[in-house]
C-alpha positions in Angstrom: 29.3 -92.8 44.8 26.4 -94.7 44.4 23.9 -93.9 42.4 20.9 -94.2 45.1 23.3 -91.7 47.4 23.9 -89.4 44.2 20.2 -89.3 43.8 19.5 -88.6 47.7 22.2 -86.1 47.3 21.2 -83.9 44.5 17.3 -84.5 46.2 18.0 -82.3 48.8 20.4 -79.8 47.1 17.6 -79.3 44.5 15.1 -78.7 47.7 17.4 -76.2 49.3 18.3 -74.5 46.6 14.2 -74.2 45.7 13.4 -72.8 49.1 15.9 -70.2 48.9 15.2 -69.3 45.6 11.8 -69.1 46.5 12.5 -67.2 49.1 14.3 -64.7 46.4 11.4 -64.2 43.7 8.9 -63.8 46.6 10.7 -61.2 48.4 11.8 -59.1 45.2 8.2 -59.2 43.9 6.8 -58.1 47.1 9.5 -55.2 47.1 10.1 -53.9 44.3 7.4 -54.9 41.9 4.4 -54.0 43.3 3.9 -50.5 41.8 5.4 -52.1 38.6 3.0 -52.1 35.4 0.6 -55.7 35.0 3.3 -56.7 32.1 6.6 -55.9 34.0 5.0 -58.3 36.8 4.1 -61.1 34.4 7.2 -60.9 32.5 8.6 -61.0 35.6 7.4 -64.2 36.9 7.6 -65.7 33.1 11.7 -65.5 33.7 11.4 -66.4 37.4 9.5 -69.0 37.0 11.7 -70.6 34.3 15.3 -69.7 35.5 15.0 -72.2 38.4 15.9 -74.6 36.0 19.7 -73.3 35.0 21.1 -73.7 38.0 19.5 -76.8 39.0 19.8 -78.9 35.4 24.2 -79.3 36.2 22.9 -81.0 39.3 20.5 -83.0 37.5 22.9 -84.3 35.3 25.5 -85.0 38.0 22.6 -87.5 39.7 22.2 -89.1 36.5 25.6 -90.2 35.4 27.1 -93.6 36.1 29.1 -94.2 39.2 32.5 -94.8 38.0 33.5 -98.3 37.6 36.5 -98.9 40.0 39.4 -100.5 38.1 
Protein backbone atom coordinates (compact mmCIF):
# COMPACT_ATOMS: atom_id res chain seq x y z
CA UNK A 1 0.00 0.00 0.00
CA UNK A 2 1.26 3.23 -0.54
CA UNK A 3 2.39 5.25 1.87
CA UNK A 4 0.09 8.44 1.12
CA UNK A 5 -3.00 5.74 1.25
CA UNK A 6 -1.50 4.25 4.60
CA UNK A 7 -1.37 7.73 5.98
CA UNK A 8 -5.05 8.64 4.71
CA UNK A 9 -5.87 5.37 6.19
CA UNK A 10 -4.69 5.42 9.70
CA UNK A 11 -6.04 9.48 9.44
CA UNK A 12 -9.38 8.52 9.73
CA UNK A 13 -9.07 5.35 11.92
CA UNK A 14 -7.29 7.65 14.40
CA UNK A 15 -10.41 10.21 13.94
CA UNK A 16 -12.99 7.54 14.55
CA UNK A 17 -11.51 5.97 17.11
CA UNK A 18 -11.10 9.71 18.97
CA UNK A 19 -14.78 10.51 18.53
CA UNK A 20 -15.79 7.35 20.10
CA UNK A 21 -13.45 7.45 22.66
CA UNK A 22 -14.50 10.78 23.36
CA UNK A 23 -17.72 9.87 23.42
CA UNK A 24 -16.63 7.16 26.28
CA UNK A 25 -14.69 9.58 28.87
CA UNK A 26 -17.50 12.15 28.38
CA UNK A 27 -20.29 9.89 29.13
CA UNK A 28 -18.56 7.98 32.18
CA UNK A 29 -17.62 11.34 33.71
CA UNK A 30 -21.00 12.73 33.44
CA UNK A 31 -22.32 9.32 34.98
CA UNK A 32 -20.58 8.16 37.35
CA UNK A 33 -18.13 10.77 38.44
CA UNK A 34 -19.90 13.53 39.33
CA UNK A 35 -20.53 12.93 43.03
CA UNK A 36 -16.88 11.58 43.01
CA UNK A 37 -14.26 13.52 45.30
CA UNK A 38 -12.23 16.70 43.25
CA UNK A 39 -9.11 14.05 43.14
CA UNK A 40 -10.95 10.97 41.93
CA UNK A 41 -12.19 13.38 38.97
CA UNK A 42 -8.65 14.75 38.19
CA UNK A 43 -7.06 11.51 38.44
CA UNK A 44 -9.56 10.51 36.42
CA UNK A 45 -9.06 12.62 33.50
CA UNK A 46 -5.06 12.46 34.08
CA UNK A 47 -5.43 8.52 32.83
CA UNK A 48 -8.11 9.47 30.27
CA UNK A 49 -6.60 11.96 28.86
CA UNK A 50 -3.29 9.89 28.37
CA UNK A 51 -4.61 6.35 27.49
CA UNK A 52 -5.87 7.59 24.02
CA UNK A 53 -2.51 7.10 23.05
CA UNK A 54 -2.17 3.02 23.59
CA UNK A 55 -4.45 2.18 21.30
CA UNK A 56 -3.74 4.55 18.73
CA UNK A 57 0.43 4.46 18.72
CA UNK A 58 0.09 0.47 16.83
CA UNK A 59 -1.69 2.45 14.15
CA UNK A 60 0.78 5.14 14.21
CA UNK A 61 3.44 2.94 13.60
CA UNK A 62 1.60 0.92 10.86
CA UNK A 63 1.32 4.47 8.81
CA UNK A 64 4.85 5.01 9.24
CA UNK A 65 6.54 1.93 7.97
CA UNK A 66 7.81 1.46 4.40
CA UNK A 67 5.51 -0.04 1.79
CA UNK A 68 7.07 -3.21 0.94
CA UNK A 69 9.19 -3.34 -1.98
CA UNK A 70 7.56 -5.77 -4.53
CA UNK A 71 10.16 -8.36 -5.68
Amino acid sequence: MPIRLKKLVGLVVILAFMGVYTLVIMSISVGRLMQAPHWVQVLYFLIAGMAWALPVMPIIRWMQRPPKSES
